[in-house]
BAFI-503990 format. One line per field, with one value per residue (C-alpha): residue number from 1; residue in one letter; chain; z, x, y. Coordinates in Angstrom, 1 decimal. Layout:
<marzas>
k: [NUM ...]
r: [A ...]
c: [A ...]
pz: [Z ...]
px: [X ...]
py: [Y ...]
</marzas>
This chain:
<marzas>
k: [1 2 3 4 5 6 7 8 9 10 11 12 13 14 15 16 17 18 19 20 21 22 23 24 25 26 27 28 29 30 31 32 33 34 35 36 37 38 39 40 41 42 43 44 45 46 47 48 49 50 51 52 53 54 55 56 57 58 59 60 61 62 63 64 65 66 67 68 69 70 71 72 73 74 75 76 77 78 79 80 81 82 83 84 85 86 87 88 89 90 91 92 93 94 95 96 97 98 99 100 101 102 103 104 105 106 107 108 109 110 111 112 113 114 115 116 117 118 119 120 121 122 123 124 125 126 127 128 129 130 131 132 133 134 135 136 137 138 139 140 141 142 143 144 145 146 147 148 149 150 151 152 153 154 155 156 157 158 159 160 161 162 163 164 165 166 167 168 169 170 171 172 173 174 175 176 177 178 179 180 181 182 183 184 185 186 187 188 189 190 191 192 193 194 195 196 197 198 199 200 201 202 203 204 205 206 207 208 209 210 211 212 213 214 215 216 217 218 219 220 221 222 223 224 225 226 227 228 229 230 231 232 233 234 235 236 237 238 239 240 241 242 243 244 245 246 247 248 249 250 251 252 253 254 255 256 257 258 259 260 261 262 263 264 265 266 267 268 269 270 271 272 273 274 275 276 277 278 279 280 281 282 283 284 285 286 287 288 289 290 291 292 293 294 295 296 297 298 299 300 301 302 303 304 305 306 307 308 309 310 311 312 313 314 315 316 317 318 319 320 321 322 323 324 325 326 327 328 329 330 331 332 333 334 335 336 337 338 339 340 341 342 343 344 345 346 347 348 349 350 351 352 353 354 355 356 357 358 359 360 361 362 363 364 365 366 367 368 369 370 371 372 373 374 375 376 377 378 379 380 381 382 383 384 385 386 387 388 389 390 391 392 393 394 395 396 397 398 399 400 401 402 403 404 405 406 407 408 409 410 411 412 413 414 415 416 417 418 419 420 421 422 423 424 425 426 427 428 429 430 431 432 433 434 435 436 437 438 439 440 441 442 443 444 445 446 447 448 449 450 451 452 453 454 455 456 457 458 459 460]
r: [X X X X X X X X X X X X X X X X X X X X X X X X X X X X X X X X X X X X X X X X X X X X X X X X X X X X X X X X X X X X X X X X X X X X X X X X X X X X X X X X X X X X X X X X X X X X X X X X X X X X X X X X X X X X X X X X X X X X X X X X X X X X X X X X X X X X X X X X X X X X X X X X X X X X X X X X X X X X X X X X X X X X X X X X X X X X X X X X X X X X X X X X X X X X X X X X X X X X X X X X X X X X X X X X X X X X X X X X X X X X X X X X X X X X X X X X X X X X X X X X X X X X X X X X X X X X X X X X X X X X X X X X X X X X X X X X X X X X X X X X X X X X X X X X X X X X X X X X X X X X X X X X X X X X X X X X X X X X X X X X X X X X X X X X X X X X X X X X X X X X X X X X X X X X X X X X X X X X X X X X X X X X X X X X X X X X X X X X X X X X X X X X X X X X X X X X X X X X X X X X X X X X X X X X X X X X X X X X X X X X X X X X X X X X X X X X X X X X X X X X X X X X X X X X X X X X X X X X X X X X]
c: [A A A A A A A A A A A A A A A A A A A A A A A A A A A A A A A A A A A A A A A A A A A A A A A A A A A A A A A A A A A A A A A A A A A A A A A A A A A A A A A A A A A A A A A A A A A A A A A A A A A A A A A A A A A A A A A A A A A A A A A A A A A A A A A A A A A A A A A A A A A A A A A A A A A A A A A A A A A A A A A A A A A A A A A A A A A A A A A A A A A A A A A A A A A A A A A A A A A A A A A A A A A A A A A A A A A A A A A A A A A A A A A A A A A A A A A A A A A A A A A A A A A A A A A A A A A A A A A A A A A A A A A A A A A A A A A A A A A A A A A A A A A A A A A A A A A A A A A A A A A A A A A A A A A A A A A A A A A A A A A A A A A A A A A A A A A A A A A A A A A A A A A A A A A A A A A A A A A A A A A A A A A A A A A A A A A A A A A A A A A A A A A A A A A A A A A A A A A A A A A A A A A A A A A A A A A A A A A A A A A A A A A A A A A A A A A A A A A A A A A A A A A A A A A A A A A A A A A A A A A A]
pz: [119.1 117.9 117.4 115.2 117.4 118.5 117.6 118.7 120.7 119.7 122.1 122.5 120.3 118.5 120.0 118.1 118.3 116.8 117.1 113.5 110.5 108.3 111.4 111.1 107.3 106.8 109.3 111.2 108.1 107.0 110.5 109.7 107.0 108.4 111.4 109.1 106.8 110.1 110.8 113.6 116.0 115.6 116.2 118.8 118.4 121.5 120.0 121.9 120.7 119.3 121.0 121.7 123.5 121.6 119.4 122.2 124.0 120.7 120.1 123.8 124.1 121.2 122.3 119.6 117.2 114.0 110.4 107.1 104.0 100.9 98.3 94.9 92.0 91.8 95.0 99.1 100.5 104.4 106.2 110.1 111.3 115.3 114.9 117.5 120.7 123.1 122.6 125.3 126.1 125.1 127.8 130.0 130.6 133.2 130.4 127.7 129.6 130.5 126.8 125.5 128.3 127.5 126.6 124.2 122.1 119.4 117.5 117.9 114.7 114.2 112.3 113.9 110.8 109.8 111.8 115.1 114.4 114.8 117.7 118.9 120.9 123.7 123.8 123.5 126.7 129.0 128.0 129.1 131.8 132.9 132.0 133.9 136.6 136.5 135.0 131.6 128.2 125.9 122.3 120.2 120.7 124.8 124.9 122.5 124.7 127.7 126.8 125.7 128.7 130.7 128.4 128.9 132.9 132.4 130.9 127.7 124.8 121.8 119.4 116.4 115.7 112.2 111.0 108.8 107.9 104.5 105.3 103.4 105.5 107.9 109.8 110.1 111.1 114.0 114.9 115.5 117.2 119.6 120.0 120.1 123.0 124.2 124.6 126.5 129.1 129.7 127.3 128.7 127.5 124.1 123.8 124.9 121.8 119.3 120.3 120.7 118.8 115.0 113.5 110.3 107.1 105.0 102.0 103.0 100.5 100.9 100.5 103.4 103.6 107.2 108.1 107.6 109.2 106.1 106.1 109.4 107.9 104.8 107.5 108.9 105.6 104.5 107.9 110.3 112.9 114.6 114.0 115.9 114.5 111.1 108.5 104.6 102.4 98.7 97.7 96.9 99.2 99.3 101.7 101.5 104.2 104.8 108.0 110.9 113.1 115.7 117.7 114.5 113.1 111.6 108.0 106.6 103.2 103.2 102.7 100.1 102.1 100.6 101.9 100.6 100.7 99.7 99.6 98.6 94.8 95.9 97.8 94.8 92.6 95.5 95.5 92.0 90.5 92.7 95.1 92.0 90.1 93.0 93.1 89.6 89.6 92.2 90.9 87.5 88.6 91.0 88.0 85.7 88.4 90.0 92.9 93.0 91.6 90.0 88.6 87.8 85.4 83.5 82.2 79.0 80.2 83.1 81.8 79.2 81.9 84.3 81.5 80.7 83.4 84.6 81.4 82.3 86.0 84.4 82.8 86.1 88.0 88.1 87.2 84.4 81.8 83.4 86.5 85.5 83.4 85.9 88.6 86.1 85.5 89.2 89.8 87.0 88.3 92.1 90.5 88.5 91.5 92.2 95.8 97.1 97.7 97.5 97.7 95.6 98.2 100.7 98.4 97.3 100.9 102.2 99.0 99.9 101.3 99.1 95.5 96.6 97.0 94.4 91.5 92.0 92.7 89.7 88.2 89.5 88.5 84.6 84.8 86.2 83.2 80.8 80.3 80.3 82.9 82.1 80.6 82.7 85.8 85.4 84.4 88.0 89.6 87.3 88.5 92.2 91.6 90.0 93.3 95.8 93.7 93.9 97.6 98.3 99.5 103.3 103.4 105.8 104.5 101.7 103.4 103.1 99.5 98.4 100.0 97.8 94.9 95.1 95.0 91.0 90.5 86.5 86.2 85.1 84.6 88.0 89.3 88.2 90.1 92.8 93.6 92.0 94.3 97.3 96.5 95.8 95.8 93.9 90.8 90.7 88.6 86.1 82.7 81.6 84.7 85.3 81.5 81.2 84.4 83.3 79.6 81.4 83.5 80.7 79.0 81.9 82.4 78.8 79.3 82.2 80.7 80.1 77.8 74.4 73.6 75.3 75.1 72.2 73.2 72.0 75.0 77.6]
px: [110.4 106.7 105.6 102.8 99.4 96.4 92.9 90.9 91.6 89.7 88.0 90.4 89.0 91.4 94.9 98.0 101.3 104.2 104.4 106.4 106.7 104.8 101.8 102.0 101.8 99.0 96.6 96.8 96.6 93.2 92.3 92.9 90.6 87.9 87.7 87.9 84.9 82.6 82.7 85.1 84.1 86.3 87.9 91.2 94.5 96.3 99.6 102.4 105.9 107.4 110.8 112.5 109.9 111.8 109.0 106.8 108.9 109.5 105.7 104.7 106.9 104.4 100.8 101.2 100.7 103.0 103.5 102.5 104.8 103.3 106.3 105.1 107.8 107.7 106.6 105.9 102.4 102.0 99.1 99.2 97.9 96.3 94.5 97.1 95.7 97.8 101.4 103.0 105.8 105.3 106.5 104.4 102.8 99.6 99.2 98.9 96.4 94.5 94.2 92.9 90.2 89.0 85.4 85.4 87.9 86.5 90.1 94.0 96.0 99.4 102.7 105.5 107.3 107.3 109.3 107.3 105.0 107.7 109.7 111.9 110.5 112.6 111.2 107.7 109.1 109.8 106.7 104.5 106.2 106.2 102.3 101.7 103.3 101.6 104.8 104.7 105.7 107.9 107.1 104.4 102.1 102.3 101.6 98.5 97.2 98.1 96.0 93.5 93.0 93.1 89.9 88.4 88.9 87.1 84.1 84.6 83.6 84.9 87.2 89.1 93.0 94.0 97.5 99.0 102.1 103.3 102.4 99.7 97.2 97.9 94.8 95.3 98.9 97.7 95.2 96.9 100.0 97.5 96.0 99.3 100.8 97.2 96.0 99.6 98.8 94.8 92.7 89.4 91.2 91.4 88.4 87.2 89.5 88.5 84.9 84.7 88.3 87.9 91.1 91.0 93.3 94.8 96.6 98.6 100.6 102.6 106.2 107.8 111.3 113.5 112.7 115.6 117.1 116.5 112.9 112.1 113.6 111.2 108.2 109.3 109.4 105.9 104.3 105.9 106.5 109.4 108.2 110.6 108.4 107.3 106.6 107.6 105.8 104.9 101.3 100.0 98.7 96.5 94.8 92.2 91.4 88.7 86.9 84.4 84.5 82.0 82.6 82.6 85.4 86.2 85.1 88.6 87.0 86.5 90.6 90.4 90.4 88.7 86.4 86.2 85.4 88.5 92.2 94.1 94.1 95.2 98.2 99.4 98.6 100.7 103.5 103.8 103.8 105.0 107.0 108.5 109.2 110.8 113.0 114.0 115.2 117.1 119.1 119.1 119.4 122.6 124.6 123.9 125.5 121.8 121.2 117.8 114.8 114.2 117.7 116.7 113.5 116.2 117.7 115.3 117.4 115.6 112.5 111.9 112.3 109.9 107.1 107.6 107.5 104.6 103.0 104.1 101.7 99.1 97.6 97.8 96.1 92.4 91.7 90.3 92.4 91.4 92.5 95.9 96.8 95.9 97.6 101.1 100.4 100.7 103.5 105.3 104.6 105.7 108.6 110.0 109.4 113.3 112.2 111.1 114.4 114.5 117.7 118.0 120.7 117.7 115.7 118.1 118.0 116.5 116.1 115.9 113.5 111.5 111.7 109.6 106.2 107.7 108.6 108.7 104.7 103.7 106.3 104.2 100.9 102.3 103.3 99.9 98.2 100.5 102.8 106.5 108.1 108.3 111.9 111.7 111.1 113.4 115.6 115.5 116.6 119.6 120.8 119.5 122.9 124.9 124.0 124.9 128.3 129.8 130.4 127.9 125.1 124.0 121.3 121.3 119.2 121.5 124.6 124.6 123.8 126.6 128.8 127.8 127.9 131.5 132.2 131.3 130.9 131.9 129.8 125.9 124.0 125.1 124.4 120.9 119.7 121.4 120.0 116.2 116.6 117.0 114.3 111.5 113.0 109.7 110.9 114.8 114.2 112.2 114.7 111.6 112.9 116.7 117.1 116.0 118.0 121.3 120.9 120.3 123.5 125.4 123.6 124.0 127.7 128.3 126.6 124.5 121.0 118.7 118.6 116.8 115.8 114.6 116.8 115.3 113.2 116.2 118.5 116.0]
py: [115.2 115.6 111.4 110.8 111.1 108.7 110.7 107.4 104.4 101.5 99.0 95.7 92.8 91.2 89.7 89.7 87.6 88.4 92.4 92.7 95.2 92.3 92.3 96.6 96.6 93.9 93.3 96.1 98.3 96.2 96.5 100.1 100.1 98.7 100.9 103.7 102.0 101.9 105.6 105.1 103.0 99.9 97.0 97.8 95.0 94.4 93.0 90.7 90.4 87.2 87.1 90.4 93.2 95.9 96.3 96.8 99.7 101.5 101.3 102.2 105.2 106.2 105.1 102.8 104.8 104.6 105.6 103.7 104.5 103.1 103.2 103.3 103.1 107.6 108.1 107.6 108.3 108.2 107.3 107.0 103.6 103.6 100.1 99.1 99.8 98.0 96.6 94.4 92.6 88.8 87.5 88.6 85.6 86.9 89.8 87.5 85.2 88.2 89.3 85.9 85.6 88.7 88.2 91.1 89.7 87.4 87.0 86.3 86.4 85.3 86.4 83.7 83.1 79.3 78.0 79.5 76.6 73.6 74.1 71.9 68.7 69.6 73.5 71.8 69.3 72.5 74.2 71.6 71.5 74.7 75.1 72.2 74.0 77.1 79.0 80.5 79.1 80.0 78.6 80.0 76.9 77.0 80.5 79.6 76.8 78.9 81.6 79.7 77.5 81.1 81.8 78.3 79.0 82.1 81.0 83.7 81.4 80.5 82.4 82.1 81.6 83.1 82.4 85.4 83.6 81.5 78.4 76.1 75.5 77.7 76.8 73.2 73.6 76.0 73.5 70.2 72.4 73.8 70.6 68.5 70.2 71.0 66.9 66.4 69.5 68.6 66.7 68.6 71.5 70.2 69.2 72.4 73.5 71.4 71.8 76.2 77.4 78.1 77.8 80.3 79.5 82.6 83.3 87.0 88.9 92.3 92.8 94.2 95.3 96.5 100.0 101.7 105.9 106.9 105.5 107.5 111.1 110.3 110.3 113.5 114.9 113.3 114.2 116.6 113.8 111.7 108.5 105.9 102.9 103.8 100.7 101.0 98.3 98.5 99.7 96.3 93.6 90.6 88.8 85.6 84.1 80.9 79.4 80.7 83.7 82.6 85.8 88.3 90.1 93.2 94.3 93.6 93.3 97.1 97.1 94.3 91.1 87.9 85.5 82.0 78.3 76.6 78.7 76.2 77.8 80.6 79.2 77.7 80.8 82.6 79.9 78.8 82.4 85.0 83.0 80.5 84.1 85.1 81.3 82.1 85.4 84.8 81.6 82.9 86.5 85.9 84.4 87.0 89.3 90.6 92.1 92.9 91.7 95.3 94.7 91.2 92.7 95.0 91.7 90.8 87.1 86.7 88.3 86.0 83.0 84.3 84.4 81.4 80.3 81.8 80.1 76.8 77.5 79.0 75.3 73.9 76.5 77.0 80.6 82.0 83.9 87.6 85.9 85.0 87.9 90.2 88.2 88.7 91.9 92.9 90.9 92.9 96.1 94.9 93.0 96.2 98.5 99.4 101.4 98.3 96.8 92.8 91.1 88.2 86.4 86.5 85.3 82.3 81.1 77.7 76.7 73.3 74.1 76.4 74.6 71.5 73.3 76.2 73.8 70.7 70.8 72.3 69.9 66.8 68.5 68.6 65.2 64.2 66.0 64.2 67.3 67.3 69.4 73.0 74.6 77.2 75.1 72.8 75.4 77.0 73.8 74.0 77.7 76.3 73.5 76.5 78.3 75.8 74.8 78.2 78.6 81.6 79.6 79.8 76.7 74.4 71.9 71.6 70.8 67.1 67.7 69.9 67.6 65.5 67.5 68.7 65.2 65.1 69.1 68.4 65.8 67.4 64.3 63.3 66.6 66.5 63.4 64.1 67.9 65.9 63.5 65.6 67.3 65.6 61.2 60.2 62.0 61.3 58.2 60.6 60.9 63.5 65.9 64.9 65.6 68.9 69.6 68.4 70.2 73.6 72.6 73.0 75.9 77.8 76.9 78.1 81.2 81.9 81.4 78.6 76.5 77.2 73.9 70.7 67.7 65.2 62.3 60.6 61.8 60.4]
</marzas>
């Protein structure tokens, strides 16, 4: 077994949590890039696992060293990645603290999924506990304050914490986690916090899929080495990211990365085109018989849908034209890449949880410009009822509501307010949205597709 192999090891400066295929594929590969853009001498991750320290073996048993596969729609290109220089065990609580106090290290990023940022009260309850105690925490905001109150002890200065994960306003959710829990455990910590910590917002964009045994006989075949840790993401990625660095950083905008004043435009670029796009292949794609998204853009159905909606965002976003048709065009190319397989039942998931900031917002913005709702978006909330009504649907925020849909599952103007209201209660009242909603309710019963037409102004 010949694993890929480390030609540099980069000085520590930057601290990761959350030691996952999305960290490996994104910043660790602009890391990459930016190390490679200096001539060498770079910036060195030491990265922590979220929950399991599998990752961390895997990765050790290889100096951390690991593959890249870029798949294209024709082809794979490899690249090895050795941005990584240290992987460890989360749990290690005095290796953790020693990482964060380190006064070379000027950053710690995050990938903890969403829900990492809103654990439970009683997991926050034993944490402070526990820190309070001297022991170690177990929630991704006590291991944050933990480490950062090892760095405040130390005397190393200031840093700052950049969320990587898809959640508006990252930064400010870091923050007033950190800062909750951190108040509760020492409030001269959190001052120390809120007075030296930058807390860094980001927009991050690269599909990822689960590496798979085939994936790792592709590497051999690409590079010559066994590769027990290789990642497999699709050639196109995004990253914009906004607030201070007061300890520097690496030049992640050699890879592509963006710098700028305000991200919330590009969140809702992100959200109310790609991730909507996604929302309504999914929905419409499942009861067409879909798969895959790829499969999804074979159907000129679906196709027609997305554009329009995509055209129904694109008034209520504040890009320029070249902005927003080049923003589609690489969503159609990363849509239609069949390599990169993306499941539409994952996608369908937690939709309660998903449409509100997916469609309903860009809903409220029409409304607020005078607009009616789009077809196409209330469309999606349509096939979302569809969804939840036949039985295949796994989200648990919707139970309560399919309850109380099968209780009427025939009746479509009842349907509609009901699914409106438990999304977004300010606009179940709304005839302009309900409408739309129960029309496409019957369109798509009738044959799987949206409806053509608006209702008249004489149906509201």
């Amino acid at each position: 077994m010949t694993p890929p192999r480390r030609t540099v090891r980069h000085p520590v400066r930057i601290v990761h949590l959350g030691l996952g295929a999305f960290h490996r594929a994104h910043q660790a590969w602009y890391t990459q890039q930016a190390n490679e853009a200096a001539g060498g001498w770079g910036w060195g991750i030491a990265a922590f696992t979220g929950r399991s320290p599998e990752a961390a073996r895997i990765l050790a048993a290889q100096d951390a060293v690991y593959t890249l596969v870029e798949r294209g729609p024709e082809a794979d290109t490899a690249a090895i990645v050795e941005s990584l220089s240290v992987v460890a065990d989360g749990a290690d609580a005095d290796r953790w603290r020693n990482a964060v106090a380190d006064r070379a290290v000027a950053v710690l990023t995050l990938t903890i999924t969403e829900a990492g940022y809103r654990p439970t009260s009683a997991a926050l309850d034993a944490d402070l506990a526990s820190l309070s105690a001297g022991g170690a925490a177990t929630t991704a905001p006590g291991r944050l304050v933990d480490g950062l109150r090892a760095r405040r002890n130390s005397g190393a200065g200031g840093l700052a914490v950049v969320s990587c994960d898809n959640l508006p306003d990252n930064g400010r959710v870091t923050r007033e986690a950190v800062l909750g829990l951190a108040v509760s455990l020492d409030p001269s910590l959190a001052e120390w916090i809120d007075a030296e910590v930058s807390f860094v917002s980001t927009m991050v964009d690269r599909i990822t899929p689960a590496t798979t045994p085939d994936d790792r006989e592709t590497v051999r075949e690409l590079t010559g080495y066994d590769d027990a840790a290789p990642v497999v993401t699709e050639p196109f990625s995004e990253w914009v990211l906004s607030g201070d660095f007061p300890g520097g950083r690496p030049g992640w905008e050699s890879g592509g990365a963006r710098f700028v004043a305000d991200i919330e435009p590009f969140e809702r670029r992100k959200l109310w085109l790609l991730n909507a796009g996604h929302s309504l292949l999914a929905y419409l794609g499942l009861l067409r018989g879909h798969r895959t998204i790829a499969d999804a853009m074979h159907d000129t159905v679906c196709v027609a849908a997305l554009e329009e909606l995509w055209e129904e965002a694109r008034t209520e976003l504040p890009f320029d034209d070249d902005t927003m048709q080049a923003a589609t065009a690489a969503l159609r190319t990363r849509f239609s890449n069949a390599r990169i397989e993306h499941r539409l039942g994952q996608i369908a998931a937690d939709g309660s949880q998903k449409l509100g900031p997916r469609i309903l917002d860009p809903v409220r913005s029409r409304l607020a410009h005078g607009s009616a709702p789009g077809r196409a978006e209330t469309g999606v909330l349509a096939a979302w009822i569809l969804h939840l009504l036949d039985g295949s649907s796994t989200d648990a925020g919707a139970i309560d509501l399919v309850a109380r849909l099968l209780v009427h599952p025939d009746d479509d103007a009842r349907l509609a307010v009901e699914a409106v209201r438990a999304l977004a209660p300010d606009l179940a009242d709304d005839p302009s949205v309900t409408e739309p909603v129960r029309h496409h309710l019957g369109a798509l019963r009738a044959d799987r597709s949206f409806a053509t037409e608006q209702p008249s102004q004489g149906a509201l």
